[in-house]
N, CA, C and O atoms as a printed pandas DataFrame, in Angstrom:
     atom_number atom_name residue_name chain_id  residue_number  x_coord  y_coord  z_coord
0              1         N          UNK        A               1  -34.491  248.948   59.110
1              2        CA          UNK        A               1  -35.583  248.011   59.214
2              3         C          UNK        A               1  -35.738  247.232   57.916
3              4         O          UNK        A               1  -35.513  247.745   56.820
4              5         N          UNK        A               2  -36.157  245.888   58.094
5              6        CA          UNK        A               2  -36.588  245.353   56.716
6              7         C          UNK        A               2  -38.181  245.042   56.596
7              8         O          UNK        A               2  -38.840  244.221   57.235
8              9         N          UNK        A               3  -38.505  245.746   55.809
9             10        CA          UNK        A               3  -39.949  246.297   55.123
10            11         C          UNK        A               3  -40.223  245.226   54.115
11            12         O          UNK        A               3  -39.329  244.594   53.552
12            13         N          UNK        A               4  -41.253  245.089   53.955
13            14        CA          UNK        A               4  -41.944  244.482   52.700
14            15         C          UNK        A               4  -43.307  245.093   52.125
15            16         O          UNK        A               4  -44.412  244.889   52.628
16            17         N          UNK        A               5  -43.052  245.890   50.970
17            18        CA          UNK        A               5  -44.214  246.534   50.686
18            19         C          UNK        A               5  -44.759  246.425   49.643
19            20         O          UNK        A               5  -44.187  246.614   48.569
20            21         N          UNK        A               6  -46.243  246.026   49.798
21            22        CA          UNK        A               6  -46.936  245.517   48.603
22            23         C          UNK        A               6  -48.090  246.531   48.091
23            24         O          UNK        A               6  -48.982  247.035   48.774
24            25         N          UNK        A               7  -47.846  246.691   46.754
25            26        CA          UNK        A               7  -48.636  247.719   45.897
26            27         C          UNK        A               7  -48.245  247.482   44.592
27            28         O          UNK        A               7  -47.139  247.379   44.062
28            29         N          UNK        A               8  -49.690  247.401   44.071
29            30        CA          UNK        A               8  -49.428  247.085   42.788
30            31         C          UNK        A               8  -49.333  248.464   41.684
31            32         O          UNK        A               8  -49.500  248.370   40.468
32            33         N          UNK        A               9  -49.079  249.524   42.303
33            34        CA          UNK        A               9  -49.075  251.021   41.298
34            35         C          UNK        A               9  -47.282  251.554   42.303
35            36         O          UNK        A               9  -46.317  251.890   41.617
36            37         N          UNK        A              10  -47.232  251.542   43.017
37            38        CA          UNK        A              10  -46.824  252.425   43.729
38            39         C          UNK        A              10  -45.187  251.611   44.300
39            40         O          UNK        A              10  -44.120  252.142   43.992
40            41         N          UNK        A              11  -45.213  250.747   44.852
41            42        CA          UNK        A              11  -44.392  249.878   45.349
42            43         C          UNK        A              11  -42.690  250.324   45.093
43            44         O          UNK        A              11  -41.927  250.577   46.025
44            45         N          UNK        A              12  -42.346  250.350   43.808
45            46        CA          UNK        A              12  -41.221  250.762   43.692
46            47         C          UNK        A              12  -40.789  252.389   44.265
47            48         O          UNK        A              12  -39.810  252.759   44.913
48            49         N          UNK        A              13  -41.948  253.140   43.730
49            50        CA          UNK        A              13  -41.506  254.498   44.300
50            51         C          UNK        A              13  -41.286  254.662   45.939
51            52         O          UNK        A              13  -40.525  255.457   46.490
52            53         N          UNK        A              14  -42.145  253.707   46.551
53            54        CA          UNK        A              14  -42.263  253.638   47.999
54            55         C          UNK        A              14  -41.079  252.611   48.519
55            56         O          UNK        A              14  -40.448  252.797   49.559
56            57         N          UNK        A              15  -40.968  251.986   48.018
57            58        CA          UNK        A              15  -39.551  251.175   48.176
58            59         C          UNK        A              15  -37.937  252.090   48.338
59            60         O          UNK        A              15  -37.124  252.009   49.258
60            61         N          UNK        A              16  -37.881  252.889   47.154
61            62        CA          UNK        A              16  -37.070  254.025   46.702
62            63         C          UNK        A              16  -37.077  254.850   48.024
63            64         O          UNK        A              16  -36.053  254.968   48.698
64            65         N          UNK        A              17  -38.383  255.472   48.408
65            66        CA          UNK        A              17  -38.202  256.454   49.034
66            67         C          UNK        A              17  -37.848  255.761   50.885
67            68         O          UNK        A              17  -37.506  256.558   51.758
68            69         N          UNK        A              18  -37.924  255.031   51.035
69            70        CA          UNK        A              18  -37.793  253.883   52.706
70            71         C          UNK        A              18  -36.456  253.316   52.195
71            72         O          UNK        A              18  -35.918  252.578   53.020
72            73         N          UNK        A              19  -35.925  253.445   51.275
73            74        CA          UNK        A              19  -33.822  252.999   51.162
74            75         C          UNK        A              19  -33.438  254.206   51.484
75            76         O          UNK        A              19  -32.571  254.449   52.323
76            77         N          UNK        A              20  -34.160  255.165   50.734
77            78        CA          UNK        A              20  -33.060  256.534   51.326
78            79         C          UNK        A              20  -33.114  257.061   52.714
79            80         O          UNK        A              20  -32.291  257.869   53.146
80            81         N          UNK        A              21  -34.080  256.593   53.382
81            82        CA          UNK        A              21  -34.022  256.175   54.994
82            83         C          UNK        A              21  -33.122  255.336   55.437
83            84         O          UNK        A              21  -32.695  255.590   56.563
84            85         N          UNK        A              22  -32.583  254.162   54.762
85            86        CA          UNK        A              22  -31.611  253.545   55.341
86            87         C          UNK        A              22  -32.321  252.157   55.795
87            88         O          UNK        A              22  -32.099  251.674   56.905
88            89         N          UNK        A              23  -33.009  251.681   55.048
89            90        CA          UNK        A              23  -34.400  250.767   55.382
90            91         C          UNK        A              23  -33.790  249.260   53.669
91            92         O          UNK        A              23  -33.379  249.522   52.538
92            93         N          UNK        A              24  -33.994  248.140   54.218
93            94        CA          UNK        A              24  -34.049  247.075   53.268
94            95         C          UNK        A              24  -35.459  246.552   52.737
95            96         O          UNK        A              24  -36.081  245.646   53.291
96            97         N          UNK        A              25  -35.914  247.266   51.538
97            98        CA          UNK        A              25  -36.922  246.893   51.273
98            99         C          UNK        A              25  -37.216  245.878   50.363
99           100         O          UNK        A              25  -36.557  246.077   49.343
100          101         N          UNK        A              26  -38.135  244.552   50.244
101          102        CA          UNK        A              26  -38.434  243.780   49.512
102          103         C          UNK        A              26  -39.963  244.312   48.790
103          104         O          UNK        A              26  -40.827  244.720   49.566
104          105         N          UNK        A              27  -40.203  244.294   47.551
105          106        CA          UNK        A              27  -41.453  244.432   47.377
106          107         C          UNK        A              27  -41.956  243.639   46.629
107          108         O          UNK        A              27  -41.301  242.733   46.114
108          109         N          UNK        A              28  -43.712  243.896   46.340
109          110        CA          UNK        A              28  -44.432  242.825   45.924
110          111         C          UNK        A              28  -45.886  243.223   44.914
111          112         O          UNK        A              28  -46.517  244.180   45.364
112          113         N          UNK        A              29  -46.203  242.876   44.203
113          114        CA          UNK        A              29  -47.348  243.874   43.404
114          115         C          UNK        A              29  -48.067  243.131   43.181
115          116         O          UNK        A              29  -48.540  243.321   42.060
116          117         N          UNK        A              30  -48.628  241.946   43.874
117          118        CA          UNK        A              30  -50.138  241.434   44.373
118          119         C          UNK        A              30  -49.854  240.419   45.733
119          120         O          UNK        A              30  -48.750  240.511   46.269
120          121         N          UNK        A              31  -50.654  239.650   46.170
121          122        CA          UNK        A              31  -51.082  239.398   47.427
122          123         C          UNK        A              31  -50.203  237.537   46.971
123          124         O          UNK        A              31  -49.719  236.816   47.844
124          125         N          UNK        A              32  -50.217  237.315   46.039
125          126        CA          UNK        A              32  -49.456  235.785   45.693
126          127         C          UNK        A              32  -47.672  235.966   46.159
127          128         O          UNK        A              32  -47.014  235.417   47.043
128          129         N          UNK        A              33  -47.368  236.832   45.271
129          130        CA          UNK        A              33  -46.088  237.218   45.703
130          131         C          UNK        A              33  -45.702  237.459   46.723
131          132         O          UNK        A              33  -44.536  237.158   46.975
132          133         N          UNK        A              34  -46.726  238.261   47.980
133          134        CA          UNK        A              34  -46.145  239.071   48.877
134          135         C          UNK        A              34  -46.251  237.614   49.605
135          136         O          UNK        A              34  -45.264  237.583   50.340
136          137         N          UNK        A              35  -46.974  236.385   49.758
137          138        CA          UNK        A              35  -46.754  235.449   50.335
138          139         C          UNK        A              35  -45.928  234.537   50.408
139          140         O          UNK        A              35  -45.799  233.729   51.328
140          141         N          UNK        A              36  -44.871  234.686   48.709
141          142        CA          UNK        A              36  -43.978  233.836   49.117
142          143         C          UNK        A              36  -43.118  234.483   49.238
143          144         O          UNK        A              36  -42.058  233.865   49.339
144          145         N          UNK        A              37  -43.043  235.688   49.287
145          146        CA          UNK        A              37  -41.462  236.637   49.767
146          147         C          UNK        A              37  -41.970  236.554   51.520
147          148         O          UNK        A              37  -40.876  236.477   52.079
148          149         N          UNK        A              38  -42.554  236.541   52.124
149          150        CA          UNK        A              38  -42.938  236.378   53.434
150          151         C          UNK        A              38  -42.648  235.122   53.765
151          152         O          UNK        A              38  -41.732  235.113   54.587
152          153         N          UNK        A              39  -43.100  233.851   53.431
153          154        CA          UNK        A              39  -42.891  232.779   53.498
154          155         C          UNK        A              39  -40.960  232.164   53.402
155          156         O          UNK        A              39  -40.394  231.277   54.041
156          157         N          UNK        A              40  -40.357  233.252   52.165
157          158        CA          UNK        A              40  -39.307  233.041   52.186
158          159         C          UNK        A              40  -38.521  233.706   53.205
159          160         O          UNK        A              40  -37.790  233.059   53.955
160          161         N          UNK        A              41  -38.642  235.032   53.273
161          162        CA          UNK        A              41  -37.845  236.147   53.685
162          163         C          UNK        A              41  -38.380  236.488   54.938
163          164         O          UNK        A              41  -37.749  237.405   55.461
164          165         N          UNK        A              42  -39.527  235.980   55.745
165          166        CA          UNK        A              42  -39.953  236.834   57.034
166          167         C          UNK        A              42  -39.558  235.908   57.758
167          168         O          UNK        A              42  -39.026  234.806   57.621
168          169         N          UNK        A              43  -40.105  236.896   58.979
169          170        CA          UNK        A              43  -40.722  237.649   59.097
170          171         C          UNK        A              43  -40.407  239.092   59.169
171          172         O          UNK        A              43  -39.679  239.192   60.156
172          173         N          UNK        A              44  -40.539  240.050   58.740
173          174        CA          UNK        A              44  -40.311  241.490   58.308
174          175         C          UNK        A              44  -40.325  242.656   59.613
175          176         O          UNK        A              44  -41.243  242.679   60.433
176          177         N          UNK        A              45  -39.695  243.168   59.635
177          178        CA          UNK        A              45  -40.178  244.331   60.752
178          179         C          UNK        A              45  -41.131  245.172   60.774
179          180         O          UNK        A              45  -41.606  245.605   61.824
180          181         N          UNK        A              46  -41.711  245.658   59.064
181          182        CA          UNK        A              46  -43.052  246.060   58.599
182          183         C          UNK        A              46  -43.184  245.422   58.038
183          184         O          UNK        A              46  -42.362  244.561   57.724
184          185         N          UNK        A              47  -44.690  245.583   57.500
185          186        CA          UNK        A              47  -45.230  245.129   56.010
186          187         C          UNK        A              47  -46.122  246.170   55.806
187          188         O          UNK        A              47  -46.817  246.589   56.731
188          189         N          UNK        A              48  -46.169  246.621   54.702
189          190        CA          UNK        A              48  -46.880  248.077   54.094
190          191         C          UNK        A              48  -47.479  247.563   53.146
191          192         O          UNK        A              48  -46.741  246.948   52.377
192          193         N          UNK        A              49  -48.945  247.579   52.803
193          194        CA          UNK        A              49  -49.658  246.571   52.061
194          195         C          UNK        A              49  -51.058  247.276   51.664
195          196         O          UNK        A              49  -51.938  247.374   52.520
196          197         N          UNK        A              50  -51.248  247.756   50.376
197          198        CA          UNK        A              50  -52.329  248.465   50.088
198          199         C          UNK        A              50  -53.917  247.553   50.301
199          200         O          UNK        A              50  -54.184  246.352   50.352
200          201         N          UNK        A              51  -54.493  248.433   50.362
201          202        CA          UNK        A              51  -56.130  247.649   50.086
202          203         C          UNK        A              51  -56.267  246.722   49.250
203          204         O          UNK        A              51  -56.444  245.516   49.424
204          205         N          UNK        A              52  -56.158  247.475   48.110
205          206        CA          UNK        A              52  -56.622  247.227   46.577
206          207         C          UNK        A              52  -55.127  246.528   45.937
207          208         O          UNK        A              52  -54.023  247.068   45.867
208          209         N          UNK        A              53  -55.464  245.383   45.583
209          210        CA          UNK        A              53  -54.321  244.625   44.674
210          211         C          UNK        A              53  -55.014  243.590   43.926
211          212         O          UNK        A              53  -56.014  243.037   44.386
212          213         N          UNK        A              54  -54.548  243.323   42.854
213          214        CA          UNK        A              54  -54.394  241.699   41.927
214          215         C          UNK        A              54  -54.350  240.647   43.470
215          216         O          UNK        A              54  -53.652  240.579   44.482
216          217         N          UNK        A              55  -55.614  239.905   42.865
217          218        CA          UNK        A              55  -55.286  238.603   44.050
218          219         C          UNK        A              55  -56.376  238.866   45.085
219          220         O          UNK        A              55  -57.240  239.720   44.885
220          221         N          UNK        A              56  -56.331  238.156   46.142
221          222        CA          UNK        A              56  -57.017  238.633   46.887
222          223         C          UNK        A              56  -56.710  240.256   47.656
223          224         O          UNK        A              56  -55.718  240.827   47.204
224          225         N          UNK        A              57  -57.219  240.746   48.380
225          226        CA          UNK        A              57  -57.402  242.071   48.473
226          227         C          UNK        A              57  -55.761  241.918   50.173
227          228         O          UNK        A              57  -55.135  240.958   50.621
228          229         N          UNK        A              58  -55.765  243.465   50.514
229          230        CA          UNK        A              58  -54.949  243.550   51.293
230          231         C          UNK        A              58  -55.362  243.104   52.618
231          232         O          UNK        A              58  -54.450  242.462   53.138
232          233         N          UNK        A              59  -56.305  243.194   53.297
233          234        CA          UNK        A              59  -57.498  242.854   54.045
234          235         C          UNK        A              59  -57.230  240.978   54.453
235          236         O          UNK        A              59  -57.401  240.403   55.528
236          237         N          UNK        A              60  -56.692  240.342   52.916
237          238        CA          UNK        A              60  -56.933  238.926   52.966
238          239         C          UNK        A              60  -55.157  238.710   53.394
239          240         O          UNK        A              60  -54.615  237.951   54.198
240          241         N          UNK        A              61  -54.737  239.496   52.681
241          242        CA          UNK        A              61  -53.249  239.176   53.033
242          243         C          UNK        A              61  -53.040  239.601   54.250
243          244         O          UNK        A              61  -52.538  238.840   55.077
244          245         N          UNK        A              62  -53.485  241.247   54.661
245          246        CA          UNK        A              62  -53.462  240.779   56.350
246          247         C          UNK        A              62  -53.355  239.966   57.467
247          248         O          UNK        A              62  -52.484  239.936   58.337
248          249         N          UNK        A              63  -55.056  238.860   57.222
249          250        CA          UNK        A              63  -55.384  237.972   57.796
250          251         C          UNK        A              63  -54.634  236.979   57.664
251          252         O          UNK        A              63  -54.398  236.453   58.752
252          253         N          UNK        A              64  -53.847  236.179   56.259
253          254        CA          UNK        A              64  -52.900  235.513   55.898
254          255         C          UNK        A              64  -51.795  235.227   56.364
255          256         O          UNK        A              64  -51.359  234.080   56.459
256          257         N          UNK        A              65  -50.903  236.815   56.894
257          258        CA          UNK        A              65  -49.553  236.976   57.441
258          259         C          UNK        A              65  -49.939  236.902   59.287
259          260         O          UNK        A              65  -49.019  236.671   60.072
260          261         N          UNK        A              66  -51.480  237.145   59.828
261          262        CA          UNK        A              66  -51.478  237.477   60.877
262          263         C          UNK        A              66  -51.534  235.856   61.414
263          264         O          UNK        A              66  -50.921  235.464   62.407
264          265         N          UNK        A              67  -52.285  235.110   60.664
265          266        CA          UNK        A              67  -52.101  233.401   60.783
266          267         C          UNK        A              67  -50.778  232.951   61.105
267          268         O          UNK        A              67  -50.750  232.300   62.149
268          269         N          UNK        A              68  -49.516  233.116   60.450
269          270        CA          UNK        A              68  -48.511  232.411   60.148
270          271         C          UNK        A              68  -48.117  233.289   61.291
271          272         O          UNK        A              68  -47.575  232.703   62.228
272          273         N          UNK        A              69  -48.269  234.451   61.387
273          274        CA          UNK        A              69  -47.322  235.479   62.563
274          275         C          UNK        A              69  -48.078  236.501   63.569
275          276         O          UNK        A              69  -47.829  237.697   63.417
276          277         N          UNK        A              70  -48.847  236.172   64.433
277          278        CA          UNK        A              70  -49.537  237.411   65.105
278          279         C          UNK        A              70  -49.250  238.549   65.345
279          280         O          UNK        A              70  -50.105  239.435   65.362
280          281         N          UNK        A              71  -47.569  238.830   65.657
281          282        CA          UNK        A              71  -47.149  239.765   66.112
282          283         C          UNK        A              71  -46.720  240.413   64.726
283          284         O          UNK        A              71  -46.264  241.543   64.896
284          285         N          UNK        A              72  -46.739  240.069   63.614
285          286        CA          UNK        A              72  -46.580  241.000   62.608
286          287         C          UNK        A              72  -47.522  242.146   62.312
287          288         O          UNK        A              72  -48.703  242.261   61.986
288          289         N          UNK        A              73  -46.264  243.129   62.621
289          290        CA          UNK        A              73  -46.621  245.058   62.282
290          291         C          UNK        A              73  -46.778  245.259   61.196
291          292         O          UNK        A              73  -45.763  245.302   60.501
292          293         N          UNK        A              74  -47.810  245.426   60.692
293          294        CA          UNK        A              74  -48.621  245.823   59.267
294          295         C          UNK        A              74  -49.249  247.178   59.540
295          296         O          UNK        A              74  -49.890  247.428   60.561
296          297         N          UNK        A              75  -48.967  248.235   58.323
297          298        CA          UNK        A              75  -49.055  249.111   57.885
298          299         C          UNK        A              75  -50.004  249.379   56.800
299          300         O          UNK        A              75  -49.452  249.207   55.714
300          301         N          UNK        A              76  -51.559  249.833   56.669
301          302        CA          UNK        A              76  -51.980  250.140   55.826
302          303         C          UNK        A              76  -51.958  251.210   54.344
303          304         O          UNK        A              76  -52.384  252.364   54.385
304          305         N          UNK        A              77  -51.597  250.810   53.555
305          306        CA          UNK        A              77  -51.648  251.995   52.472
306          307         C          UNK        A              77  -52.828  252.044   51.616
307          308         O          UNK        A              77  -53.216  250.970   51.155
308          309         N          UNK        A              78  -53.318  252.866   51.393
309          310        CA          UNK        A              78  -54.657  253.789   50.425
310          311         C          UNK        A              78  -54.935  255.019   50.288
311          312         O          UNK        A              78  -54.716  255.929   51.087
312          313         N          UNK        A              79  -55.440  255.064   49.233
313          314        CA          UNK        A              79  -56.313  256.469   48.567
314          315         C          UNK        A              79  -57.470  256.750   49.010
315          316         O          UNK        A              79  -58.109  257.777   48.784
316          317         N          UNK        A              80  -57.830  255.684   49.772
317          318        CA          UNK        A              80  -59.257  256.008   50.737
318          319         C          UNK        A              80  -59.014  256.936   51.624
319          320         O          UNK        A              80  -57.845  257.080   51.980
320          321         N          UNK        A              81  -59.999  257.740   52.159
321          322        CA          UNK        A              81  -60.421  258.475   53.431
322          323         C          UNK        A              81  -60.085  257.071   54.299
323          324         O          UNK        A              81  -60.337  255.912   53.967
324          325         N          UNK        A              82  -59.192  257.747   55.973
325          326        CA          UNK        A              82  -59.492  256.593   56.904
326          327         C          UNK        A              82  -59.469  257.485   57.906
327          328         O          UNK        A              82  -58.841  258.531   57.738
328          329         N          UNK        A              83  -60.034  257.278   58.922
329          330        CA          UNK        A              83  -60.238  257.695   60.215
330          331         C          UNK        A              83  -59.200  256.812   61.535
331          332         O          UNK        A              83  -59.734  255.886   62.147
332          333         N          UNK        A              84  -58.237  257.076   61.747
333          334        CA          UNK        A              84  -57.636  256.198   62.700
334          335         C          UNK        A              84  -58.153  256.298   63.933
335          336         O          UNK        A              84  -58.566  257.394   64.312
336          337         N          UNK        A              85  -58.239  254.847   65.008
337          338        CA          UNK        A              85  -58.440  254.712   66.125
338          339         C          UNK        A              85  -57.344  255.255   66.837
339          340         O          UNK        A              85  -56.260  255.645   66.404
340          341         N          UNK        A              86  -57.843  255.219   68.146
341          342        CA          UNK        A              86  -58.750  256.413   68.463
342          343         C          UNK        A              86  -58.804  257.341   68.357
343          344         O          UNK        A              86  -57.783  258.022   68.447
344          345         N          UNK        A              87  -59.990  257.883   68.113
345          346        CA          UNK        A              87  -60.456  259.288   67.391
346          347         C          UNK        A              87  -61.130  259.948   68.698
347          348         O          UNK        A              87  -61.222  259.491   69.838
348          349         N          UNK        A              88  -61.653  261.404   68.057
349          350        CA          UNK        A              88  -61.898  262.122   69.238
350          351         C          UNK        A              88  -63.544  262.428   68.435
351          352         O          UNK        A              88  -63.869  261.905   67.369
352          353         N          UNK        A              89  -64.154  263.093   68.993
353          354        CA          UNK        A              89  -65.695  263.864   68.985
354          355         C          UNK        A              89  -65.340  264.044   67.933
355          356         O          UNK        A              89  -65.393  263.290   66.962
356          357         N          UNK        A              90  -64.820  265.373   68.052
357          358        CA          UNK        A              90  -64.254  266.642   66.801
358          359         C          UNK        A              90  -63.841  266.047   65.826
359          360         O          UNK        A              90  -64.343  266.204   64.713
360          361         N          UNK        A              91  -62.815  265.226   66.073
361          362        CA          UNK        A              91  -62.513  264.168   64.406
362          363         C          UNK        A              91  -62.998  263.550   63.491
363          364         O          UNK        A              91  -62.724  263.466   62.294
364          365         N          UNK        A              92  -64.047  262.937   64.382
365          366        CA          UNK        A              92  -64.838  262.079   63.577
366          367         C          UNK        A              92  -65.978  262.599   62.898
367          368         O          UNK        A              92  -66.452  262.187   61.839
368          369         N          UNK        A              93  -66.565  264.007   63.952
369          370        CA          UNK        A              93  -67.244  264.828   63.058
370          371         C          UNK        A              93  -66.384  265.155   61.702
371          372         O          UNK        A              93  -66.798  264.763   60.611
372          373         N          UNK        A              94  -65.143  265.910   61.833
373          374        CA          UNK        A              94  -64.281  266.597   60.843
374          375         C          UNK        A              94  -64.935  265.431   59.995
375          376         O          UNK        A              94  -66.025  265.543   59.434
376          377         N          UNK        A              95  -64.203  264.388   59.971
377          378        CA          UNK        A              95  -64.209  263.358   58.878
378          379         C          UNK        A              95  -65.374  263.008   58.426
379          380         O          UNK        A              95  -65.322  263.039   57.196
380          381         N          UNK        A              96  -66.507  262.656   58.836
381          382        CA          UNK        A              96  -67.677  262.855   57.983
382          383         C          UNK        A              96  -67.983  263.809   57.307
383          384         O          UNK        A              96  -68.226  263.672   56.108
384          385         N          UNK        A              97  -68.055  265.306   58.092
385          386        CA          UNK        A              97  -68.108  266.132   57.224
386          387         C          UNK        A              97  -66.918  266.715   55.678
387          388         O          UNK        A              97  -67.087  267.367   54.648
388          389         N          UNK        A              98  -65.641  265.928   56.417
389          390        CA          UNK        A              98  -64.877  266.047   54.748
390          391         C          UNK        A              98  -65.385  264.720   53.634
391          392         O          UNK        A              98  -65.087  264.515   52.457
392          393         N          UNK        A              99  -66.138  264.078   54.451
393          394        CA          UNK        A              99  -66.372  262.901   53.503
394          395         C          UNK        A              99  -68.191  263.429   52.457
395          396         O          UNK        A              99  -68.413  263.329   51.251
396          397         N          UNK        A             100  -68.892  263.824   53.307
397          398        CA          UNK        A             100  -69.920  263.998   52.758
398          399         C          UNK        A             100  -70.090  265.381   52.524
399          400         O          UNK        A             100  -70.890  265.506   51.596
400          401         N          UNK        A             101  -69.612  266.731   53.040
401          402        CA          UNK        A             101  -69.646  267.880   52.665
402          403         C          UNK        A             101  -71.179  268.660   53.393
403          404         O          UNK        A             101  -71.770  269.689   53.066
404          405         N          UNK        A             102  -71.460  267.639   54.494
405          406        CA          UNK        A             102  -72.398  268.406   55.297
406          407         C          UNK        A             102  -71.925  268.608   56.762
407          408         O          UNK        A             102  -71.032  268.111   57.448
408          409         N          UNK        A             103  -72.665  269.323   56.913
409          410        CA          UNK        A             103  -72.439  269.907   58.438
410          411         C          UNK        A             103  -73.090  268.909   59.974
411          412         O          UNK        A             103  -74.132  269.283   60.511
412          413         N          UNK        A             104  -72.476  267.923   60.405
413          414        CA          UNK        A             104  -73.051  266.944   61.235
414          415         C          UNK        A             104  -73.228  267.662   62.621
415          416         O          UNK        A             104  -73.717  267.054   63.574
């Protein structure tokens, strides 16, 4: 697959570790760059794209790549707690309660 993954801490190690899969990765370490390697090089089979970057946020580059390409498969990366859709009863309890440390 050819990946494009943007992180501004992490990127190379995550790049590294998706070649030894057998994967062509381009990467990018803020939201300016990842637009013109997209602009040049896409559209991508992923894009792996943290929250938090230099530039506007991942959120904006989302919306950015989903303009130019709807059907582009984007992959969230973070250090945040996330709860993926769809969730169940039990999960979403779990996850509040690992988030706040009370009993819901």
């Amino acid at each position: 697959m050819k990946i494009l993954v943007v992180d501004d801490d992490f990127a190379d190690g995550i790049a590294q570790m998706l070649r030894t899969g057998g994967h062509t990765v381009v990467t990018a370490d803020d939201r300016d760059v990842a637009q013109k390697l997209y602009n040049k090089d896409g559209p991508f089979d992923l894009v792996l794209t943290d929250l938090l970057h230099p530039g506007l946020d991942g959120v904006g580059l989302i919306q950015a790549i989903g303009q130019k390409n709807p059907k582009q498969k984007v992959g969230i990366l973070t250090g945040f707690p996330v709860l993926c859709k769809p969730f169940t009863k039990d999960g979403l309890l779990h996850f509040v309660e690992s988030l706040t440390g009370a009993d819901v």
